[in-house]
N, C-alpha and C positions, 0 to 999 in steps of 0.2 A: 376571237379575232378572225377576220376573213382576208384570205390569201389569195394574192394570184400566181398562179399555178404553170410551168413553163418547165414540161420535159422533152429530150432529146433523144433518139434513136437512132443505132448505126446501120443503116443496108448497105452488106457487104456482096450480096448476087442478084441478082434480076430474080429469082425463086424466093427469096424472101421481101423483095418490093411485089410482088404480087401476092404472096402470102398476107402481106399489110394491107394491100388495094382491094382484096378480097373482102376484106372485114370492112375497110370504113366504106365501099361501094356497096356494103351488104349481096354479097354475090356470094354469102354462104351466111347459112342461120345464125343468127349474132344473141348469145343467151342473155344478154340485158339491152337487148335495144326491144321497141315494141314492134311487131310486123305493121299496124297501123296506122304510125306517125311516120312512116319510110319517107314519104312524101313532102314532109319538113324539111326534111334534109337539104342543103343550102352547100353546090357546089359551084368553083370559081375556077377556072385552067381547065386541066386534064380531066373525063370523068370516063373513068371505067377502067378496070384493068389494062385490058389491052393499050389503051393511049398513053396510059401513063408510062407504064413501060418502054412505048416506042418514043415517048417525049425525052425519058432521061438518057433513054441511047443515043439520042440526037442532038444532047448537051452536053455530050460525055467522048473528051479525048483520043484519039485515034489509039495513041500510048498512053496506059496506064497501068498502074505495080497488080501482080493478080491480086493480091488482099488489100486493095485499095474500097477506101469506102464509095459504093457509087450516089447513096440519098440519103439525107437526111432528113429522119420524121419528125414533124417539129408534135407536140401537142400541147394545145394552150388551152385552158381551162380556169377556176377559180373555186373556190371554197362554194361547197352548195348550196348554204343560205344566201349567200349572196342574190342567188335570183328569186325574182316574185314567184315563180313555181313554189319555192320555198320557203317564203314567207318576206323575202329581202327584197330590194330596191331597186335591183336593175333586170330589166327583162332578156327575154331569153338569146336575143344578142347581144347583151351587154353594156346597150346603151351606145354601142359600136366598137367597144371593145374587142370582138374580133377584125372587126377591118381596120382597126387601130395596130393588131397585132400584124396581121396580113401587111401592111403599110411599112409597120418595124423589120420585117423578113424580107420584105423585098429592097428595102435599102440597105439592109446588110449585105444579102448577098447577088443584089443586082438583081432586076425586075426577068428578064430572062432566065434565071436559073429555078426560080420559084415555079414548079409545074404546075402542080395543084392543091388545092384547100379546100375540105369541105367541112362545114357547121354541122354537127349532128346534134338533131333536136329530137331526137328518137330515143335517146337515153335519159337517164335519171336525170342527170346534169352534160347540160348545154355544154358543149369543146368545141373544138376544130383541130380536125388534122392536116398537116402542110408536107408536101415533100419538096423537100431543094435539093440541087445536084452542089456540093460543096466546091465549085469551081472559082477560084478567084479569080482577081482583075487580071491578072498576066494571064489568065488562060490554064494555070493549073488544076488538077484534082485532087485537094491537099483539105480532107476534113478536119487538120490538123489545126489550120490555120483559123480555125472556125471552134472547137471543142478541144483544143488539145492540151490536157492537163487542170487543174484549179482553178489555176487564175483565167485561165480561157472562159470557164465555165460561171464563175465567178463575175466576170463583166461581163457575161451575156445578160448573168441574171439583174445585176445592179440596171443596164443599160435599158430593158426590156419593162424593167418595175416603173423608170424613170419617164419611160416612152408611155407607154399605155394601161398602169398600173395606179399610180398617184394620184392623178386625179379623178380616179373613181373611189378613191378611199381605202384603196386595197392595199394591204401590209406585201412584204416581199418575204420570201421562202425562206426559213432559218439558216443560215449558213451550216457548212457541214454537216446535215441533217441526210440519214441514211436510211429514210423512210424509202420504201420501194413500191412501187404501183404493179399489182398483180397485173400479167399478161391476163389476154380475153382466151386466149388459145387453153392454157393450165385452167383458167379457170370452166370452159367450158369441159376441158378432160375430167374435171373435178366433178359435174353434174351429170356426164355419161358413168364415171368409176361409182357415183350412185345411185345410178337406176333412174336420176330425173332426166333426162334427154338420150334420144337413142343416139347410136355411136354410125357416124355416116362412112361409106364406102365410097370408091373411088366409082363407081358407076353412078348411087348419086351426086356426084359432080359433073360428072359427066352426062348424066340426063338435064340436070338446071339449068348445065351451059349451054343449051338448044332449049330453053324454053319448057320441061315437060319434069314436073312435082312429084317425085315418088314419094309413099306412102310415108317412109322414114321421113325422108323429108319435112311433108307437110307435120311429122309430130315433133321434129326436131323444132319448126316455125314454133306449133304450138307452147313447145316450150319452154321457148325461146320469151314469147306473149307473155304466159304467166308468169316470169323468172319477171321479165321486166316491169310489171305491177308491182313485182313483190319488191324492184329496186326501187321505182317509185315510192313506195310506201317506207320504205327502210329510211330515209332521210326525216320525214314527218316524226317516223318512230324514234330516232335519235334526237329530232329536236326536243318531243315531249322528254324523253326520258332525260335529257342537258337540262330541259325549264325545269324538271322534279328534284332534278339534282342540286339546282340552284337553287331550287326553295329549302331543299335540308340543309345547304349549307347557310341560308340564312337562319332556319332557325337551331342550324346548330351554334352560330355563332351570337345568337340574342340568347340561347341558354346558357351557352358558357361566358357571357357579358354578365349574365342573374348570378348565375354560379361565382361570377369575380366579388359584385355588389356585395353578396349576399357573403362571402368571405370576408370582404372589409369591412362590414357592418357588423358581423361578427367580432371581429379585432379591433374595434371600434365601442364594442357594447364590452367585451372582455378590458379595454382599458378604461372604460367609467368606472366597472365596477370597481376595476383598483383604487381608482381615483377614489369610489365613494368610500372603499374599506377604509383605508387611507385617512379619508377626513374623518370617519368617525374614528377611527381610533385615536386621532387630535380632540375630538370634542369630548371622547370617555375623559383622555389625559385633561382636556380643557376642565370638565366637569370636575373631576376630582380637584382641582386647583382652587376651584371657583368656590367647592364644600369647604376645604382647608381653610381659605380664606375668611368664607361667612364664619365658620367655627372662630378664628381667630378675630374675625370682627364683633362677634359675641361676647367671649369671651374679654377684650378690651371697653365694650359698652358698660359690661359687671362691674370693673374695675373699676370705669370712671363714675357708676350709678356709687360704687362702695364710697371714691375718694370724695364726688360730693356730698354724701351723710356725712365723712367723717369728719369734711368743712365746712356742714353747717352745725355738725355738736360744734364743733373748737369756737365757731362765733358765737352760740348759744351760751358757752361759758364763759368766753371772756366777757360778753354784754354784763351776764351776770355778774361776774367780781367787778366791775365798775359801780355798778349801782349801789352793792352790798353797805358800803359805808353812809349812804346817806339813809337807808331806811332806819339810824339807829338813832338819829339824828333829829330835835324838834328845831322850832323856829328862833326861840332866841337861844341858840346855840352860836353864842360869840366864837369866834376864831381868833387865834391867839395870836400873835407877829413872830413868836417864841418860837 
């Protein structure tokens, strides 16, 4: 199934809205985006650290609580088959699925609160990041009123799927689902703690933000390049290995369909044979019946072979004593009245 994808981030200080602006500005080595496609990259509002910074300070309340949220990071994305990079059907802006989403954000929280949004096409799969100042219609800064609790988050997501989701075909995110999206930051500590990217200093930052590449630098880029191929690649390699896994489960389930057959056919062949023990041993019992029978049919033919000899002596004698008185007898043999 492919999903459209809608998560939320709290910025709670200007140090970590530039900590965010860093990364999707690319204004420090991003370990799965490519140095080469930077240029893709598709920004709307604010662009650069610095502006955005001074954009949300300038939509942001004179009075506000200190642990007040000051932006919200929207990011919206989709399941990565879904794009033709990937073998799927919408391209890599989603048919406008991002300015669809962009469109949804800005009518939620007013076209002015929305600073900036940019498309990054420099990653494995096509996003966009958006920052809002969570300020409602009265003028509040109340992210409360915007994410606060389930059901908050719950019709953002219903309402967002409704708006710019549906009709591209895309399913909405499983309720209650406590799947968690690795930070870029852990995960780039992940490929300095081993040994695939060097670990940067605050001098390197400090040299890139006037334009000048130190050495670390330029290998962090580079590692940055082939970390991002290998993301690129990692999606291909999970669709084959999905298409391989789909094929064993078809032919595991056409084996265990032979394995049913071939059981019932079994249970099937095991009840004829009952069946045929069965009738023979009705045709043994039948056969013997049928012997008894003929014997007894024989045995009645003797009988009646005997009774007609012995009815036709009994006529042979009686013809005889009829006759007997006349052969003593000539012709004028008068007969008396006497």
């Amino acid at each position: 199934m492919t999903y459209a994808i809608l998560r939320t981030k709290k910025l709670k200080s200007f140090g970590a809205v530039a900590r965010s602006a860093r990364h999707t500005f690319r204004e420090q080595p991003t370990p799965n985006a490519d140095p080469l496609k930077r240029s893709h990259n598709r920004t709307v509002g604010a662009k650069g650290v610095h502006r955005v910074v001074e954009a949300i300070k300038g939509r942001l309340p004179d009075k506000r609580r200190s642990d007040a949220v000051l932006c919200i990071e929207y990011l919206v994305t989709a399941s990565p088959e879904v794009f033709k990079r990937h073998g799927g059907r919408l391209d890599d802006l989603g048919g406008g699925y991002f300015a669809d989403s962009l469109a949804w954000l800005r009518a939620r929280h007013g076209v002015e609160n929305v600073i900036s949004s940019t498309v990054h096409l420099d990653e494995s799969t096509p996003h966009m990041v958006v920052y809002v100042v969570p300020r409602t219609k009265d003028g509040r800064l109340a992210c409360r009123d915007f994410l606060g609790g389930p059901g908050k988050l719950r019709e953002m997501q219903d309402s967002f799927h409704a708006a710019c989701a549906i009709s591209r075909g895309l399913e909405r995110g499983i309720r209650g689902s406590q799947a968690k999206h690795e930070k870029i930051a852990a995960f780039y500590t992940t490929l300095t703690d081993a040994g695939e990217a060097p670990r940067l200093r605050g001098k390197d930052y400090a040299a890139a933000a006037i334009g000048i590449k130190t050495d670390v630098w330029k290998k962090a880029e580079e590692a940055a390049r082939v970390n991002a191929v290998q993301a690129a690649y990692e999606p291909r390699r999970k669709k084959a290995n999905l298409s391989k896994c789909r094929s064993l489960e078809k032919l595991a389930a056409k084996i265990s369909e032979s394995e049913q057959v071939a059981a019932h056919r079994k249970i099937e062949h095991a009840a004829r044979e009952a069946d045929l023990e069965q009738r023979s041993g009705s045709l043994a019992v039948r056969e013997k019946e049928i012997l008894a029978l003929r014997d007894k049919f024989l045995t009645l033919e003797g009988e009646r072979d005997t009774l007609e000899r012995r009815l036709e002596m009994i006529n042979v004698v009686s013809v005889t004593r009829e006759r007997a008185p006349f052969r003593a007898r000539t012709y004028d043999h008068a007969y008396s009245l006497e």
